[in-house]
C-alpha positions, 0 to 999 in steps of 0.5 A, spaced: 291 955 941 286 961 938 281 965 939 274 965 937 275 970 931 279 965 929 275 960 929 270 964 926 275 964 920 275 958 920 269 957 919 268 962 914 274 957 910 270 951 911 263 954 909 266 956 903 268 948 901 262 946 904 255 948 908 254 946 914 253 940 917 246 939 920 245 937 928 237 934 929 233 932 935 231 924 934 225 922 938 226 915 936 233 915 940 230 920 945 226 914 946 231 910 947 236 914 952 231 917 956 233 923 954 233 928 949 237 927 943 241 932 937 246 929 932 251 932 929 252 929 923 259 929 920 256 924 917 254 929 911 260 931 910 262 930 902 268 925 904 263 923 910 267 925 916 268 930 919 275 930 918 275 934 912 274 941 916 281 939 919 284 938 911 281 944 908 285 949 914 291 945 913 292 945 907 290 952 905 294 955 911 300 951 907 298 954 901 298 961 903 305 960 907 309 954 902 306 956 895 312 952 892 311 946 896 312 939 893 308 936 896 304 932 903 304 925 907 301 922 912 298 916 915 292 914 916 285 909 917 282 913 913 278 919 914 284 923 915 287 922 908 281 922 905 280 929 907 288 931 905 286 928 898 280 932 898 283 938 901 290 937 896 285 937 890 283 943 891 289 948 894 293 945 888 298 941 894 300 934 892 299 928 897 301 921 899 298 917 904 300 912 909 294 906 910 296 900 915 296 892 911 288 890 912 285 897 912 278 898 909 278 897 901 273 903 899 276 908 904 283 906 900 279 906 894 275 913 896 282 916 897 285 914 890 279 918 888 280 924 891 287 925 888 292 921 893 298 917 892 296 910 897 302 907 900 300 901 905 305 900 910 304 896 918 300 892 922 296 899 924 295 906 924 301 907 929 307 903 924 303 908 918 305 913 922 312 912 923 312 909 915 310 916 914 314 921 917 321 915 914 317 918 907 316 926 909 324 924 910 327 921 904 322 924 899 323 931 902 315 932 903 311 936 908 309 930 914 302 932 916 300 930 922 294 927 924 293 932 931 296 938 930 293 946 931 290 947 924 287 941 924 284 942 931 282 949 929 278 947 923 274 940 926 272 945 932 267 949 925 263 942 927 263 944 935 261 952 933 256 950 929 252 944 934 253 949 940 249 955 936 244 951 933 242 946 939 239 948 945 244 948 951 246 941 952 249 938 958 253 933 955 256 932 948 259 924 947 264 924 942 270 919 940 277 919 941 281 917 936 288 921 936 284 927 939 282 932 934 275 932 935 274 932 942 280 938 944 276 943 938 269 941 940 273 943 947 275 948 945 270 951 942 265 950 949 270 954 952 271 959 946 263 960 947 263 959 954 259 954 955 258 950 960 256 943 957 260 936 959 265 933 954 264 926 955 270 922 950 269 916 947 273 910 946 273 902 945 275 898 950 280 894 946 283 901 944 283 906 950 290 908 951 287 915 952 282 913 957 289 908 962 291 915 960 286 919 964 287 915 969 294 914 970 295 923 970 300 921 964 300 918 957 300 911 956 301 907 950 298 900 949 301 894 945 295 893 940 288 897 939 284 891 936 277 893 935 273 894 928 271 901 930 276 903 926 276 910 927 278 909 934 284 904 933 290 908 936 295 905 940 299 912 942 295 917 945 298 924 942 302 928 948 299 935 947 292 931 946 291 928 953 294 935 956 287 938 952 282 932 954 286 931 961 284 939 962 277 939 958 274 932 958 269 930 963 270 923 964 272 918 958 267 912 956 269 905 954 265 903 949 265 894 947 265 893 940 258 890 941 255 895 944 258 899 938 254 895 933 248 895 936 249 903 936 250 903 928 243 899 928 240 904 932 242 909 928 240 905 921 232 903 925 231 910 928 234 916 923 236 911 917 243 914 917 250 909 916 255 910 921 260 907 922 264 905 927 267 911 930 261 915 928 256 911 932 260 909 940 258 916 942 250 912 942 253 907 945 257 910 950 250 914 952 245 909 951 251 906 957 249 912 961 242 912 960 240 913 967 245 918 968 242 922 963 235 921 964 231 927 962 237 931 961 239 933 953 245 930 949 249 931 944 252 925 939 257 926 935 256 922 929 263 923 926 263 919 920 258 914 916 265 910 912 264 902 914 266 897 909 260 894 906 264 887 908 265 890 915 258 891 916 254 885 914 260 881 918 260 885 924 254 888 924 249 884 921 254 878 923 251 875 915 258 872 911 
C-alpha cells in the first residue's frame, strides 16, 4: 500500500499537528502479566484516539488534490469523526457526521466542538455507514470512509513511533474495530522488518473479524452488542480482513467484563482513563498471561473517551 519513506512522510504531517504520543513500561501491569509492559498511549492524543493521524493525512492529501472541495461526510461511533472534524477545522474542508441513535452524548458533543455538522442516523455504526454514504449522494459530498489507505497510512505513524522508541517486543495487542490500527501497525512491522506478533483484539459480542479469520472469508454478524464502543462493528472491511488474515498472528475475544476490569487496571496502576477499545488489548494479555510469561508486550491504548455515564455503570456498576 507504501513504503517507509511514505510513511515517514507521514509522519513528519502528523508531527507537525501533534507530538508524538508517548509508549511507557508500567511495572504495576508488568506485575500483573507476568511479563513486561510498554503502552502506547493514543490516549494523549488532542482528540484522545489515535484516530486523528488517519484524519490529519486524509484531509491534507484531499486538500492538496480537491482544493475546490465542498465538503466531507462519514460515519461513526466517534473517534473517527472526531478526528475529520478536527482535521476539517484545520484544512479549511467542511465535514458532516453519521453517528448511531444512542451513541455516546460527550463524544457527539466533542465533535460539535471541533467544527462537524452531527447527524444521528441507525441503530449502530453499520446502518450510520450506509446513512452516509445516501448523504455524500445526495449532498454532492466527499463520503469518507472509515478503512481506506490514507487513513492506514497516518494511524500506522503510531506503530513507527512504539517500534523505534520500544525495545524489541514479541507481541503487540491491539483492537479491531474496521481495521485501520491493526493493518498500520501491520504494516508498519513489516516496513521495518521486524518481527513482532500482531495479536487483534475483539469483543465476543462483537467479532466478525475473528468468525472471519476462522472461516478464511468475510463474515458479517447480525448485532454487535458490546459497551466497547469502539470495537461495535458488525461488517468486517474486505481489504481489512485481506491484511489481518495475512499479518495478524491470532485474534483474541475479549468479554466486556473482562474489558471493564482492564479499564480499572489502567486507572489503579497508570492512572490513565480508557475506554473500551483502549483497554480490551490488557484484557486480551492479561487472558494470555501464561503465554507471555516473561516475554515483552505492547498494548495499544487507542483511546481514553468513554462516557462519565458508561463509566460509572459498566465499570463502577454505580447509577
Amino acid at each position: 500500500m507504501f513504503d517507509l519513506p511514505a510513511l515517514e512522510a507521514a509522519a513528519a504531517l502528523v508531527h507537525s499537528h501533534m507530538p508524538p504520543t508517548p509508549q511507557y513500561r508500567w511495572p504495576l501491569l508488568a506485575a500483573r502479566t507476568g511479563c513486561e509492559v510498554w503502552v502506547k498511549h493514543e490516549n494523549h492524543t488532542p482528540t484522545g484516539a489515535f484516530k486523528l493521524r488517519g484524519g490529519l493525512v486524509y484531509l491534507e492529501r484531499l486538500k492538496r488534490e480537491r482544493p475546490d472541495c465542498p465538503g466531507i461526510v462519514s460515519a461513526t461511533r466517534g473517534n473517527h469523526g472526531q478526528s475529520l472534524a478536527y482535521a476539517g477545522a484545520r484544512f479549511g474542508v467542511p465535514v458532516t457526521i453519521v453517528a448511531p441513535h444512542g451513541n455516546s452524548v460527550e463524544k457527539n458533543a466533542a465533535m460539535r466542538a471541533f467544527g462537524a455538522t452531527l447527524v444521528e442516523h441507525g441503530r449502530d455504526f453499520d446502518e450510520a455507514r450506509e446513512h452516509a454514504e445516501a448523504l455524500a449522494a445526495e449532498l454532492g459530498l466527499e463520503f469518507a470512509p472509515s478503512f481506506a489507505p490514507d487513513l492506514v497510512k497516518g494511524v500506522a505513524t503510531y506503530a513507527l513511533e512504539l517500534f523505534r522508541a520500544a525495545p524489541k517486543l514479541d507481541a503487540v495487542y491491539v483492537p479491531i474495530g474496521l481495521g485501520s490500527g491493526i493493518c498500520g501497525l501491520i504494516m508498519a512491522r513489516d516496513l521495518l522488518g521486524v518481527s513482532t506478533e500482531i495479536v487483534g483484539v475483539q469483543s465476543t459480542a462483537a467479532n466478525a473479524y475473528a468468525l472471519s479469520l476462522a472461516a478464511g472469508h468475510v463474515v458479517p454478524t447480525n448485532s454487535a452488542d458490546t459497551y466497547a464502543d469502539g470495537m461495535a462493528t458488525r461488517i468486517p472491511d474486505p481489504g481489512a480482513f485481506e491484511f489481518i488474515r495475512r499479518g495478524a498472528a491470532r485474534i483474541v475475544e475479549v468479554t466486556d467484563d473482562e474489558v471493564a476490569e482492564a479499564i480499572r487496571i489502567y486507572w489503579n496502576d497508570t492512572h490513565n482513563l480508557a475506554e473500551g477499545a483502549g483497554a480490551a488489548p490488557l484484557a486480551a494479555l492479561l487472558q494470555e498471561r501464561e503465554r507471555m510469561q516473561g516475554r515483552r508486550a505492547g498494548v495499544i491504548l487507542c483511546g481514553g473517551n468513554i462516557d462519565l455515564a458508561l463509566f460509572r455503570s459498566w465499570v463502577l456498576g454505580t447509577p
